[in-house]
N, CA, C and O atoms as CSV, one atom per row, in Angstrom:
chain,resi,resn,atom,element,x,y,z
A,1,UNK,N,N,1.973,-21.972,-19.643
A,1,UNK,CA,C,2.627,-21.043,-18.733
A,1,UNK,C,C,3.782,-21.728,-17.999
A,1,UNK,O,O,4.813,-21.130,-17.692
A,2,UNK,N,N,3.562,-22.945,-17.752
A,2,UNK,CA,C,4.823,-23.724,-17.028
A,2,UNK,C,C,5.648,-23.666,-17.761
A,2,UNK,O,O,6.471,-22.920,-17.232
A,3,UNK,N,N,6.059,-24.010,-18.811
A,3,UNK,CA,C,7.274,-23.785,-19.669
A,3,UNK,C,C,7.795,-22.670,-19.754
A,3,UNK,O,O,8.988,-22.619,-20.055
A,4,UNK,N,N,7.046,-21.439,-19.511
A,4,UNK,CA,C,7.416,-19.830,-19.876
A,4,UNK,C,C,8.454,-19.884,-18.375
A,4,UNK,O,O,9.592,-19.478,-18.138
A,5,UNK,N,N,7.583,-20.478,-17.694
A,5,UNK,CA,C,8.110,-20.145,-15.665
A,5,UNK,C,C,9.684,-21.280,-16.071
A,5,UNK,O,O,10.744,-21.123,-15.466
A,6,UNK,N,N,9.579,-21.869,-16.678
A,6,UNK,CA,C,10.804,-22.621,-16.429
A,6,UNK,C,C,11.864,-21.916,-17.725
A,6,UNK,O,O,13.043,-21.695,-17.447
A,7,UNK,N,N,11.518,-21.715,-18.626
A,7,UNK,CA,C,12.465,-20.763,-19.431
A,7,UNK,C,C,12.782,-19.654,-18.941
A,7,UNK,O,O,13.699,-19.142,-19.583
A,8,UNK,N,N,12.394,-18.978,-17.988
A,8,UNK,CA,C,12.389,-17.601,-17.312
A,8,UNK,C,C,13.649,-18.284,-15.980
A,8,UNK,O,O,14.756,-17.829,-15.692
A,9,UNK,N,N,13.011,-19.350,-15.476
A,9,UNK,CA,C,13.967,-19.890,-14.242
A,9,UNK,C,C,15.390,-20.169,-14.804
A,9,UNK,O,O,16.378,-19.833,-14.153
A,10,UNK,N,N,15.485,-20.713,-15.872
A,10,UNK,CA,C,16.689,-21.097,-16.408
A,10,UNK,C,C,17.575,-19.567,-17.487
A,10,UNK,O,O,18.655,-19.494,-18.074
A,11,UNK,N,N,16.583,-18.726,-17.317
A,11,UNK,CA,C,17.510,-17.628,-18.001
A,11,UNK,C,C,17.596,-16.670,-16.669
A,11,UNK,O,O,18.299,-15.733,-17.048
A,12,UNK,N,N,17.292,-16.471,-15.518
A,12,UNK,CA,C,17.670,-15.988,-14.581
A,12,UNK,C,C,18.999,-16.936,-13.560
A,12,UNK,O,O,19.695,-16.293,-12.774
A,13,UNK,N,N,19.163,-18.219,-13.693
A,13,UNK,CA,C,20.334,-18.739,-13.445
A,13,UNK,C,C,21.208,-18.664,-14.768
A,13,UNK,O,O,22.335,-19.143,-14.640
A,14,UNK,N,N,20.949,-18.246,-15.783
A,14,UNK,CA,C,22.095,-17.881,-16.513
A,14,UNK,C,C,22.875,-16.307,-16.204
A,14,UNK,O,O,23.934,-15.753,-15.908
A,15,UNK,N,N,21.620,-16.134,-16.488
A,15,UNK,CA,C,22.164,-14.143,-15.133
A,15,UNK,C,C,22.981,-14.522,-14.588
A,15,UNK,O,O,24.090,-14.142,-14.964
A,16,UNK,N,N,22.921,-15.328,-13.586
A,16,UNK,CA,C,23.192,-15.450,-11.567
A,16,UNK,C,C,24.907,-15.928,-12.392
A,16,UNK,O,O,25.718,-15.059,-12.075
A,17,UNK,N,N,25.503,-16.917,-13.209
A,17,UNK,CA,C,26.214,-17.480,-13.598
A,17,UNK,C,C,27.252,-16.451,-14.426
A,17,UNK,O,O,28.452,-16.708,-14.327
A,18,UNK,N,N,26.905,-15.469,-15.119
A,18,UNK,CA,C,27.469,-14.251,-15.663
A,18,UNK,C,C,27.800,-13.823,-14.380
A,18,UNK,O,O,28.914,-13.921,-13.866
A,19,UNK,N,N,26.890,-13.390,-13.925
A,19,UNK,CA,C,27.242,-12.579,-12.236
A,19,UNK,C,C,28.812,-12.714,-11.506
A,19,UNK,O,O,29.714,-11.972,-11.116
A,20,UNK,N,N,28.440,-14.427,-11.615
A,20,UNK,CA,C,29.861,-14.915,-10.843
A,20,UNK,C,C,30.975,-14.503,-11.601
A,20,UNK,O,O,31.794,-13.710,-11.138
A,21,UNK,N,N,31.091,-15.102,-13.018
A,21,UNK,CA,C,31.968,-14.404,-13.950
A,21,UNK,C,C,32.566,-13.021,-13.720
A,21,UNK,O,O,33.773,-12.780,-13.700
A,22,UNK,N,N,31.332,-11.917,-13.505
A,22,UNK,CA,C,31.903,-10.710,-13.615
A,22,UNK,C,C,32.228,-10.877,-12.059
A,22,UNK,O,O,32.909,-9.854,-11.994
A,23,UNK,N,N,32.256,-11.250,-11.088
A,23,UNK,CA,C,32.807,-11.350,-9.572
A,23,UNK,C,C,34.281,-11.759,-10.100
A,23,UNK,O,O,35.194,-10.936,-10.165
A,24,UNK,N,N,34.415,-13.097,-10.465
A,24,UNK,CA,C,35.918,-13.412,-10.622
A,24,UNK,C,C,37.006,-12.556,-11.482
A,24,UNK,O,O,38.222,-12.489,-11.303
A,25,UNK,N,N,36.049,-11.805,-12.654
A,25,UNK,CA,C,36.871,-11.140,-13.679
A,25,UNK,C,C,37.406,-9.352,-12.779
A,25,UNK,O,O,38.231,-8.462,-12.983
A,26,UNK,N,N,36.553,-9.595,-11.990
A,26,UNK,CA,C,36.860,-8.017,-11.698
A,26,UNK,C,C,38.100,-7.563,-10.661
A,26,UNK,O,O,38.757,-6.541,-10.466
A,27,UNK,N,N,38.032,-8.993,-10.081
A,27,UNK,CA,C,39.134,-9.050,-8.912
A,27,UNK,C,C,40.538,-9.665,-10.156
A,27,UNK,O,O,41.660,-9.204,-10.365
A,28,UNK,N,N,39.872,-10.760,-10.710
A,28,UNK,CA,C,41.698,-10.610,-11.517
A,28,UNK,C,C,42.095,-9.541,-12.594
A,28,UNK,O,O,43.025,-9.559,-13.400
A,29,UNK,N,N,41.265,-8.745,-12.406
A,29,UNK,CA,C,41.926,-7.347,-13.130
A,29,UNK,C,C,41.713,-7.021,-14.996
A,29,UNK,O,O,42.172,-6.049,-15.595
A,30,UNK,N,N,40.633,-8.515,-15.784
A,30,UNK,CA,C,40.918,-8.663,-17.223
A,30,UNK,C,C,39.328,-7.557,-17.453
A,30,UNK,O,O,38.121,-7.774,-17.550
A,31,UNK,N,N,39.931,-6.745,-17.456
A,31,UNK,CA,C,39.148,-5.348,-18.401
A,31,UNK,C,C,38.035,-5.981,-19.290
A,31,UNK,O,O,36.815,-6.139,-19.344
A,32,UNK,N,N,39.158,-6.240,-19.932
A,32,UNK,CA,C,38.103,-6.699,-21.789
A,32,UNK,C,C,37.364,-7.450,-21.343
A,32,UNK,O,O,36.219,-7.005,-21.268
A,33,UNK,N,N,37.601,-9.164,-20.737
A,33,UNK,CA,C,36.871,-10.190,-20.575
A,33,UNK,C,C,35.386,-9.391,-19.854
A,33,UNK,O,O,34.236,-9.364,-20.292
A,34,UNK,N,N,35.968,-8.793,-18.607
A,34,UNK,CA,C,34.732,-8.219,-17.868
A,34,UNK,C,C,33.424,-7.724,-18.975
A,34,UNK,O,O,32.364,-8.306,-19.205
A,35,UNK,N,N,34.030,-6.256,-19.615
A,35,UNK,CA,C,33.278,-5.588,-20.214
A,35,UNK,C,C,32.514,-6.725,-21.361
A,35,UNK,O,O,31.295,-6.669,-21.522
A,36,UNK,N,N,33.414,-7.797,-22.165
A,36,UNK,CA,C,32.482,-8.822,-22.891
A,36,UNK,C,C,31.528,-9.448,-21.924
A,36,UNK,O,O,30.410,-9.725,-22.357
A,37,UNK,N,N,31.902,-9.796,-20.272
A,37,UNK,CA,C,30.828,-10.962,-20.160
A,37,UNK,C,C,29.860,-9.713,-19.493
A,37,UNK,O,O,28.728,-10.038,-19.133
A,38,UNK,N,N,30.190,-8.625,-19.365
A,38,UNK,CA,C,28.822,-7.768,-18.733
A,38,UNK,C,C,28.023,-7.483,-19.917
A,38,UNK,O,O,26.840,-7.188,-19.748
A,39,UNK,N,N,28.505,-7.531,-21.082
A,39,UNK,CA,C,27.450,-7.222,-22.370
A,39,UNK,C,C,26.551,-8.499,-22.444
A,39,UNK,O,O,25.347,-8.520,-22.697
A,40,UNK,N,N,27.623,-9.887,-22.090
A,40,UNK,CA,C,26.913,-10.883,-22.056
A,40,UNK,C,C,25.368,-11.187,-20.999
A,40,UNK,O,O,24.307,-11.792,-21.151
A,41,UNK,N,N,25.950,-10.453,-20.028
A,41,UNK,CA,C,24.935,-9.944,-18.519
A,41,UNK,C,C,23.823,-9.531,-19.408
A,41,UNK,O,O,23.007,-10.369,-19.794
A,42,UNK,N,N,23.737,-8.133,-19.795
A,42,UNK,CA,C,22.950,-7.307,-19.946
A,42,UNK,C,C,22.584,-7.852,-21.119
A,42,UNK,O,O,21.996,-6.840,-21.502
A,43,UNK,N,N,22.406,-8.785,-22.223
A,43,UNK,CA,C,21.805,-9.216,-22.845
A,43,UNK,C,C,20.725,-10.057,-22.310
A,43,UNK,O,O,19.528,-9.782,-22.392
A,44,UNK,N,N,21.495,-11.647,-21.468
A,44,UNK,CA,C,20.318,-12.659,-20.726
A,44,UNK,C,C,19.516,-11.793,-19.619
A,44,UNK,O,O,18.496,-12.278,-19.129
A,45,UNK,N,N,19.996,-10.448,-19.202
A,45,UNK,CA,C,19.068,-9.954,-18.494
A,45,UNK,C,C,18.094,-9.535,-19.171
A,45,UNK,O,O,17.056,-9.720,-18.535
A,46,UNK,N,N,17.860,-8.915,-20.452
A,46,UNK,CA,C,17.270,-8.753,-20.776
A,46,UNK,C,C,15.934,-9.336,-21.808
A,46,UNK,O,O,14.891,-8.804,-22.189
A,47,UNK,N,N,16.545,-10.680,-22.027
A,47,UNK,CA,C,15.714,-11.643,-22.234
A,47,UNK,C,C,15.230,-12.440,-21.521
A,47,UNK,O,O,14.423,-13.298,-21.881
A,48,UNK,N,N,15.738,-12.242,-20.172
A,48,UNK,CA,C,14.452,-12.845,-18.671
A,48,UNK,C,C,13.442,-11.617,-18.682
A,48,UNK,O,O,12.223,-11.683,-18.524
A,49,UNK,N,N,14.357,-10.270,-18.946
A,49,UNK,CA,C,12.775,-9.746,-18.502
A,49,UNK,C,C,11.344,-9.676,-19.315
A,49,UNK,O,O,10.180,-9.578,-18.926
A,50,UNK,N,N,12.148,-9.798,-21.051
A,50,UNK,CA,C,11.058,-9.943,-21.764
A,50,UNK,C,C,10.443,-11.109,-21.586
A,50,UNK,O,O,9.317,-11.187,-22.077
A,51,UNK,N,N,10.946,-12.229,-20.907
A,51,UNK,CA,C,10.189,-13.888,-20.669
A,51,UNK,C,C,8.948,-13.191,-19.370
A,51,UNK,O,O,7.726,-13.325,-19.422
A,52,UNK,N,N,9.685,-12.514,-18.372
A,52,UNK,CA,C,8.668,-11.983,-17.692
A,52,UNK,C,C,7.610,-11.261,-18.016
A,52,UNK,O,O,6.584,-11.557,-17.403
A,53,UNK,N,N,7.517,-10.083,-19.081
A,53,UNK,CA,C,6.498,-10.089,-19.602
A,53,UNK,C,C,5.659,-10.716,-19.640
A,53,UNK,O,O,4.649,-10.722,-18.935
A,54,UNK,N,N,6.024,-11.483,-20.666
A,54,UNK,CA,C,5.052,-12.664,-21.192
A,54,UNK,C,C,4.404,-13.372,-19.818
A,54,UNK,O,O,3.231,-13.478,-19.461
A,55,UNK,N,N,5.201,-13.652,-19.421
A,55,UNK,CA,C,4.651,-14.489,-17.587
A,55,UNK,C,C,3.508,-13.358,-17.333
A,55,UNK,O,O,2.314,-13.477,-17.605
A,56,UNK,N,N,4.078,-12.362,-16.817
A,56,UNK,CA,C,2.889,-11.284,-16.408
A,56,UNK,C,C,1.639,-11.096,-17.128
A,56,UNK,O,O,0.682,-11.243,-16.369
A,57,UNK,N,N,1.243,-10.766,-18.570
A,57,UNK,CA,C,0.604,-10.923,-19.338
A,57,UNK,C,C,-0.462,-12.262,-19.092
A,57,UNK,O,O,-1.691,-12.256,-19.018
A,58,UNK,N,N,0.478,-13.368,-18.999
A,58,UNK,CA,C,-0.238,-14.631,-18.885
A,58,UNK,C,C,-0.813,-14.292,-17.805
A,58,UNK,O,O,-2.033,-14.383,-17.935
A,59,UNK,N,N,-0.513,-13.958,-16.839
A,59,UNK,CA,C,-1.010,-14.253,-15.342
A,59,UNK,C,C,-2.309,-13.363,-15.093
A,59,UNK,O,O,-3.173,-13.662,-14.268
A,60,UNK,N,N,-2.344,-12.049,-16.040
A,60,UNK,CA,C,-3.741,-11.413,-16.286
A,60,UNK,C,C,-4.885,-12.078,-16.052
A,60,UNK,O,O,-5.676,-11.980,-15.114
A,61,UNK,N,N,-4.888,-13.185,-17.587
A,61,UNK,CA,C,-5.682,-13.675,-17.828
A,61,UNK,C,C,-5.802,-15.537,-16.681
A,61,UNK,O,O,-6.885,-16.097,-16.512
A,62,UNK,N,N,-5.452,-15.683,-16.531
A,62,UNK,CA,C,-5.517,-17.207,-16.206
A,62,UNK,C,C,-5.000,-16.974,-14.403
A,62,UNK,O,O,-4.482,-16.043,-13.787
A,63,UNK,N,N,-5.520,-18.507,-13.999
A,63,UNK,CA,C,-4.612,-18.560,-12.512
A,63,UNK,C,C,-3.803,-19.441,-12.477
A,63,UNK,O,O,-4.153,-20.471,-13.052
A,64,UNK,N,N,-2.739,-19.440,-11.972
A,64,UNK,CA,C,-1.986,-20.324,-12.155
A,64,UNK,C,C,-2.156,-21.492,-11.350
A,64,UNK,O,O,-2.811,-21.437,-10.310
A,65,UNK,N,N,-1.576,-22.624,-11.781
A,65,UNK,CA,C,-1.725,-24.233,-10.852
A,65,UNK,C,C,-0.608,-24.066,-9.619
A,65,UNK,O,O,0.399,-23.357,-9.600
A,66,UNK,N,N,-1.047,-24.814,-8.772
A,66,UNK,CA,C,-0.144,-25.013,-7.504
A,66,UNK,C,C,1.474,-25.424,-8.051
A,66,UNK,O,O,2.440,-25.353,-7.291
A,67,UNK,N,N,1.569,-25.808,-9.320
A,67,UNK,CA,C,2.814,-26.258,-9.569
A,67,UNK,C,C,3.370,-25.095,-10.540
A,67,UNK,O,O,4.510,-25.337,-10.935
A,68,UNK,N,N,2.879,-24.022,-10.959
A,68,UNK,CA,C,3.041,-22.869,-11.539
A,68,UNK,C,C,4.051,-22.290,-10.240
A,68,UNK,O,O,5.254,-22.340,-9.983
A,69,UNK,N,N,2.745,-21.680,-9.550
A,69,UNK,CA,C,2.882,-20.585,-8.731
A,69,UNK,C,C,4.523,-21.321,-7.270
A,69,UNK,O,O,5.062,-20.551,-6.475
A,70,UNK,N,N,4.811,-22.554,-7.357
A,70,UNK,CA,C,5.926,-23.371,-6.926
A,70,UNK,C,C,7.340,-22.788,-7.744
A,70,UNK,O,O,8.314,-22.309,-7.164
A,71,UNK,N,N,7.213,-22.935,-9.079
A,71,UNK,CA,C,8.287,-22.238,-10.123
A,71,UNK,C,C,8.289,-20.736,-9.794
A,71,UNK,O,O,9.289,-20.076,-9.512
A,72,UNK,N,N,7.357,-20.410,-9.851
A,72,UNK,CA,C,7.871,-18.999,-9.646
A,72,UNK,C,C,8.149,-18.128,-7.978
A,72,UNK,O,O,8.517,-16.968,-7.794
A,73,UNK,N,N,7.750,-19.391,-6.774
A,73,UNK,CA,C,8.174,-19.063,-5.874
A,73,UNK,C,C,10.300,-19.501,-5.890
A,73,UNK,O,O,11.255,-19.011,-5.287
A,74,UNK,N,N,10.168,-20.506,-6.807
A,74,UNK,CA,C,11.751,-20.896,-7.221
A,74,UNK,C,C,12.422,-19.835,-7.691
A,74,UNK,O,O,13.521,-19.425,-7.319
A,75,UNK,N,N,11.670,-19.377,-8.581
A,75,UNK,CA,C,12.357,-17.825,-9.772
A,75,UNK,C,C,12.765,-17.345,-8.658
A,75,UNK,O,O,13.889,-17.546,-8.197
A,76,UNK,N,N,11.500,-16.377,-7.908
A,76,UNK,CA,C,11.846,-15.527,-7.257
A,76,UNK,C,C,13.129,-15.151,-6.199
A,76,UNK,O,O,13.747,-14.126,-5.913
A,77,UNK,N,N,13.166,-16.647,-5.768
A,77,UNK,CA,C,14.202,-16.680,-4.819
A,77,UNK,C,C,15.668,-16.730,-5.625
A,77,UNK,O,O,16.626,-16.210,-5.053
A,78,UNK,N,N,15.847,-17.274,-6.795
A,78,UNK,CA,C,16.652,-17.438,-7.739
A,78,UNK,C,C,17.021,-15.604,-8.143
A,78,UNK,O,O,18.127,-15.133,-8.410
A,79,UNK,N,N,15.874,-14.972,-8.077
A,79,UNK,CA,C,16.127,-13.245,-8.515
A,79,UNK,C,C,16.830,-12.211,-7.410
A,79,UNK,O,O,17.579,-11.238,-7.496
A,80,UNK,N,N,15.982,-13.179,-5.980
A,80,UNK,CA,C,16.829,-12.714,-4.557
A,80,UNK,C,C,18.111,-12.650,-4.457
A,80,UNK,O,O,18.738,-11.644,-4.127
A,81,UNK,N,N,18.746,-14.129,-4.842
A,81,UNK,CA,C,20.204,-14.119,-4.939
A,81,UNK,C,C,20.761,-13.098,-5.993
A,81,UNK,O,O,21.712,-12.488,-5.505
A,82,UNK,N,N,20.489,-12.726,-7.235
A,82,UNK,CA,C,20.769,-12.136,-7.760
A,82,UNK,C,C,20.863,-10.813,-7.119
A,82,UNK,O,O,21.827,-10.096,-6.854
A,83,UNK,N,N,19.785,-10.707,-6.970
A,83,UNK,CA,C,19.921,-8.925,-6.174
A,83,UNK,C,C,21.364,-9.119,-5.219
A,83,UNK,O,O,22.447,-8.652,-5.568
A,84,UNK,N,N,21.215,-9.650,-4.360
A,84,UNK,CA,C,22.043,-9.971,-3.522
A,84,UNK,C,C,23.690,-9.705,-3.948
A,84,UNK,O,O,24.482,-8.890,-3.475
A,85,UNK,N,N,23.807,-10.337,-4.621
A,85,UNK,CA,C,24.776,-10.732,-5.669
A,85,UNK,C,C,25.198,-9.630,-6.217
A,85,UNK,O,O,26.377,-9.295,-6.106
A,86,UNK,N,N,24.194,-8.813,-6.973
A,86,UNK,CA,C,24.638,-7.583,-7.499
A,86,UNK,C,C,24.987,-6.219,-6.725
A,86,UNK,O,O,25.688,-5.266,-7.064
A,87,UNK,N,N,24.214,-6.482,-5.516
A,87,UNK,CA,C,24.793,-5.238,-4.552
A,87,UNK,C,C,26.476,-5.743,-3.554
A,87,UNK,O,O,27.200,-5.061,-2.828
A,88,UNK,N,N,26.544,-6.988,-3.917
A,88,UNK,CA,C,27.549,-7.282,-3.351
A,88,UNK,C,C,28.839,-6.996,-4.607
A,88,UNK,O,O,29.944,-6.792,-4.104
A,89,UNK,N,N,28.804,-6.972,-5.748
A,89,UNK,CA,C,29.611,-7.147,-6.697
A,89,UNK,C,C,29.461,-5.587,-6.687
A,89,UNK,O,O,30.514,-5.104,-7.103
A,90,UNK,N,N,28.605,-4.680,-6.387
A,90,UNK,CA,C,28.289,-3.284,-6.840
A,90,UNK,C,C,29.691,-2.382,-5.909
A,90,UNK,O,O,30.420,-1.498,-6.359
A,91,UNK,N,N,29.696,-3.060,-4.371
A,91,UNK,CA,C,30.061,-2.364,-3.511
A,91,UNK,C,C,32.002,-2.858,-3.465
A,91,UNK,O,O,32.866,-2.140,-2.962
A,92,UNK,N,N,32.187,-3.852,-3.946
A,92,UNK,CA,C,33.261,-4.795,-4.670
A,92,UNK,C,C,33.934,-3.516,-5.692
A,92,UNK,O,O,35.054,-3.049,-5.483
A,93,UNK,N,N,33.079,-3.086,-6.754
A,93,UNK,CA,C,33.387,-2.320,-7.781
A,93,UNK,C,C,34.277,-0.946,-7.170
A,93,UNK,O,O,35.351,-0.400,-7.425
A,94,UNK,N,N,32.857,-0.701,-5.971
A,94,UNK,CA,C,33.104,0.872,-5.810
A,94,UNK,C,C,34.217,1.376,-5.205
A,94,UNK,O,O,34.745,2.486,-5.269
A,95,UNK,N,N,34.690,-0.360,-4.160
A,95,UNK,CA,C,36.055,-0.569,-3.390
A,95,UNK,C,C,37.436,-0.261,-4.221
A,95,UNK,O,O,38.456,0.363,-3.927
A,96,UNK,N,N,37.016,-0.973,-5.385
A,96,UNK,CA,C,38.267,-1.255,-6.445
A,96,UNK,C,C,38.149,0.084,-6.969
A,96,UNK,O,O,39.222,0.661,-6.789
A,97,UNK,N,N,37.271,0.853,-7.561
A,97,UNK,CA,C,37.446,2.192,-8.006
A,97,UNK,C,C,38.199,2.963,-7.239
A,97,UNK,O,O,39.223,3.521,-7.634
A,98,UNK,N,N,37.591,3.062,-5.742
A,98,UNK,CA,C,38.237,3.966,-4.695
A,98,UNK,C,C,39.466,3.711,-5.149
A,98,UNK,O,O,39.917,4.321,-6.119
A,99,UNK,N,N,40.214,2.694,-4.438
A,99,UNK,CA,C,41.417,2.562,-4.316
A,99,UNK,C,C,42.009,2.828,-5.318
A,99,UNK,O,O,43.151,3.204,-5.056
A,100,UNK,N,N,41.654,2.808,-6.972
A,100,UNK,CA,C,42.288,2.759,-8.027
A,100,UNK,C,C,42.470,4.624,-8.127
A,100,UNK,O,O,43.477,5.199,-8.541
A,101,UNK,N,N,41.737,5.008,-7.838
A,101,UNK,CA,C,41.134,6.278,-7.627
A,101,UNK,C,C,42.439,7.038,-6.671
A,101,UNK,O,O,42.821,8.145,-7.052
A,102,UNK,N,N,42.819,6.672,-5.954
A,102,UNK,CA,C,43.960,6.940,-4.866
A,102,UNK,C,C,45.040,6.897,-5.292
A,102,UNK,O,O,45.917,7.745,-5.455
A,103,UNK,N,N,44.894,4.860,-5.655
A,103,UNK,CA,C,46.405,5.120,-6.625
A,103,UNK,C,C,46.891,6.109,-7.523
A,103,UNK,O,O,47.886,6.812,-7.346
A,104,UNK,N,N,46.075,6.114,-8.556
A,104,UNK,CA,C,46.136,7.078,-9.686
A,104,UNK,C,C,46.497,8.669,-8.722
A,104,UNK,O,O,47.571,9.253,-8.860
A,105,UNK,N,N,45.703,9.030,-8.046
A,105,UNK,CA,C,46.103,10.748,-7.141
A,105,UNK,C,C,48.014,10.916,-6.655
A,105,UNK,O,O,48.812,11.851,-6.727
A,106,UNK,N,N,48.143,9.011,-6.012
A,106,UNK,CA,C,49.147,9.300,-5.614
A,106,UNK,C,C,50.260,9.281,-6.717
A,106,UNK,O,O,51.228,10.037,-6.634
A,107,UNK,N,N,50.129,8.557,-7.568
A,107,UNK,CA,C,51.344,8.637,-8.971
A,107,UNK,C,C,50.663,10.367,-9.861
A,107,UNK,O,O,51.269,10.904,-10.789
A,108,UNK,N,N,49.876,10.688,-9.501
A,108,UNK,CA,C,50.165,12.109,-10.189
A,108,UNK,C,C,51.251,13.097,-9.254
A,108,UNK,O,O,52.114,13.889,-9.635
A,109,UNK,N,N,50.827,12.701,-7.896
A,109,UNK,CA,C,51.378,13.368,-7.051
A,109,UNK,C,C,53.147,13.296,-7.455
A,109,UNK,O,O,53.924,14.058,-8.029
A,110,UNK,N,N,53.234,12.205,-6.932
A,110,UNK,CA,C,54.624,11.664,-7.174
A,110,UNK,C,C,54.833,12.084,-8.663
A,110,UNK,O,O,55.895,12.701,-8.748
A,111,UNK,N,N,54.248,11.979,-9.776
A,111,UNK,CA,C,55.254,12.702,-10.727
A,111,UNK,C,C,55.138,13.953,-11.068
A,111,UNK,O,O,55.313,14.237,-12.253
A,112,UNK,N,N,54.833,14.943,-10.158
A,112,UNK,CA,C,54.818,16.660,-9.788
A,112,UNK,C,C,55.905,16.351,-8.763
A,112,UNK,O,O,56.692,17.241,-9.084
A,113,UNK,N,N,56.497,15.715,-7.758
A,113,UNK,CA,C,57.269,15.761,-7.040
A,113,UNK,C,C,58.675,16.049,-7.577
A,113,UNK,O,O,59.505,16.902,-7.265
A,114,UNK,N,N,58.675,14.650,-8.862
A,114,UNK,CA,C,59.660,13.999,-9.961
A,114,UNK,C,C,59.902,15.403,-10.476
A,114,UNK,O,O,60.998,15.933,-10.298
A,115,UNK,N,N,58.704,16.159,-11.245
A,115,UNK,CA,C,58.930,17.443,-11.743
A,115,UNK,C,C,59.869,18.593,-11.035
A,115,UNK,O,O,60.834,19.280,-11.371
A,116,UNK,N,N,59.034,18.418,-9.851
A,116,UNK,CA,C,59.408,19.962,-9.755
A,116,UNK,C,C,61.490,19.930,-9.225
A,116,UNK,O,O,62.316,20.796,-8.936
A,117,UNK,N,N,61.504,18.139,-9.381
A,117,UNK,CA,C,63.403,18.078,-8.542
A,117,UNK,C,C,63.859,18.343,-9.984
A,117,UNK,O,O,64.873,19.036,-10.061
A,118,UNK,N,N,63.327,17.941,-11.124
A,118,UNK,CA,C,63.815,18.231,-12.414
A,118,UNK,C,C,64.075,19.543,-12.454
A,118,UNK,O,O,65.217,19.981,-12.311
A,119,UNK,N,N,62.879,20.399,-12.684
A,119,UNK,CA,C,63.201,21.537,-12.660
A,119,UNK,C,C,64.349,22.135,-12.220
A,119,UNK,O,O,65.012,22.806,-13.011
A,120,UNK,N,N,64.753,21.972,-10.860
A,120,UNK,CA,C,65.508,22.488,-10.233
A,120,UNK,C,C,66.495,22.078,-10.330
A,120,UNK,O,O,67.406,22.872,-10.095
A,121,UNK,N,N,66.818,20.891,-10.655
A,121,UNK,CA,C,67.881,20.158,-10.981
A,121,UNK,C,C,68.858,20.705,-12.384
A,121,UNK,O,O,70.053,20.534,-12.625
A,122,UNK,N,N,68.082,21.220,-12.937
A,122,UNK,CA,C,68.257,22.222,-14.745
A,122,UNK,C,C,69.189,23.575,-14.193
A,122,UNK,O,O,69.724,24.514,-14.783
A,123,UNK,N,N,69.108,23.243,-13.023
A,123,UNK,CA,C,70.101,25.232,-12.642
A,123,UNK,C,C,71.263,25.201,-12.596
A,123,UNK,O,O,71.913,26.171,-12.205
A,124,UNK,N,N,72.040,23.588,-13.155
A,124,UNK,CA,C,73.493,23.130,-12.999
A,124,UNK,C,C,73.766,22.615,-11.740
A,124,UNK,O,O,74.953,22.522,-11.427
A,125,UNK,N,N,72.696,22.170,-10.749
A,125,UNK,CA,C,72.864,21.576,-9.377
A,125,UNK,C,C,73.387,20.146,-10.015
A,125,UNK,O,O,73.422,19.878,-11.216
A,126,UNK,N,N,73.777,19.310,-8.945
A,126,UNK,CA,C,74.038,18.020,-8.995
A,126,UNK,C,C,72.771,16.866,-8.173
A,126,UNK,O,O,72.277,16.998,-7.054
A,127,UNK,N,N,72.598,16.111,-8.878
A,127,UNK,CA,C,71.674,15.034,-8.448
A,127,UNK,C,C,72.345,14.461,-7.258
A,127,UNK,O,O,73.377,13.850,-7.536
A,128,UNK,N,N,71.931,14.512,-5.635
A,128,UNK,CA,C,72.581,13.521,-4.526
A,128,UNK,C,C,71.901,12.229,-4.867
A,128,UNK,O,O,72.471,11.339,-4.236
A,129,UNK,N,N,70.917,11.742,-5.604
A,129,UNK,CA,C,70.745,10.942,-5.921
A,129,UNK,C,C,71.538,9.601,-6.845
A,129,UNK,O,O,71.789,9.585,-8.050
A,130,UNK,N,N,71.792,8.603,-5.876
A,130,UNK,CA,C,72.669,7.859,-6.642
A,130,UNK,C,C,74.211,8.225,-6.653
A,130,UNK,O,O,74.992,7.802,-7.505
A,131,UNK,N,N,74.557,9.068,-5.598
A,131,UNK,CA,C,75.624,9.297,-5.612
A,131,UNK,C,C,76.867,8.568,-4.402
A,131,UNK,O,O,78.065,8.837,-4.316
A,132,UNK,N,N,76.244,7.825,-3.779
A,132,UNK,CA,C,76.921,6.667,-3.085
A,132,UNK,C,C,77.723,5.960,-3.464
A,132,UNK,O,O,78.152,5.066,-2.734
């Protein structure tokens, strides 16, 4: 079981390490990289949780040693940061959406503005624009 607790510890700091990745990738703006290292995420996440299984399963049957139940007071806190981590990167996201979200409203806006001087501009008026 100690080996399971330490393969489980070391694939939940591989999580925590993607994590940061997708923190740095999201603020410099690289799309692709993100979406590759979040597939990368959601893979090692999902092979800690099947390691957890197995941990759980074990723990049915057997009790664990004082130096067990030490690793997995380590995990745990190792899973804390993560949480942590992910509601902080979550609320990061929702910031950058907003705003992207705005931007995008205000360039539709602005090119209905663009439109509608076109339009009017088509009646043989003259553009004062640029006419300095």
């Amino acid at each position: 079981m100690e080996k399971l607790v330490e393969k489980s510890t070391r694939q939940y700091l591989a999580v925590q390490e993607k994590l940061s990745q997708m923190a740095a990738l999201l603020h410099g703006g690289h799309t692709a990289a993100l979406v590759r290292v979040q597939q990368e995420w959601n893979a090692l996440n999902a092979e800690a949780q099947d390691t957890d299984r197995q941990i759980h399963t074990m723990l049915q049957s057997c009790q664990p040693s004082d130096e067990v139940l030490a690793q997995l007071e380590k995990k745990k806190q190792t899973m804390l940061q993560i949480k942590r981590q992910c509601e902080k990167l979550q609320q990061q996201a929702r910031t950058l959406q907003a705003l992207t979200t705005d931007e995008l409203h205000r360039l539709k806006k602005g090119r209905t503005a663009i439109g509608g001087y076109r339009s009017s501009n088509q009646g043989g008026e003259h553009s004062t624009l640029g006419s300095c």
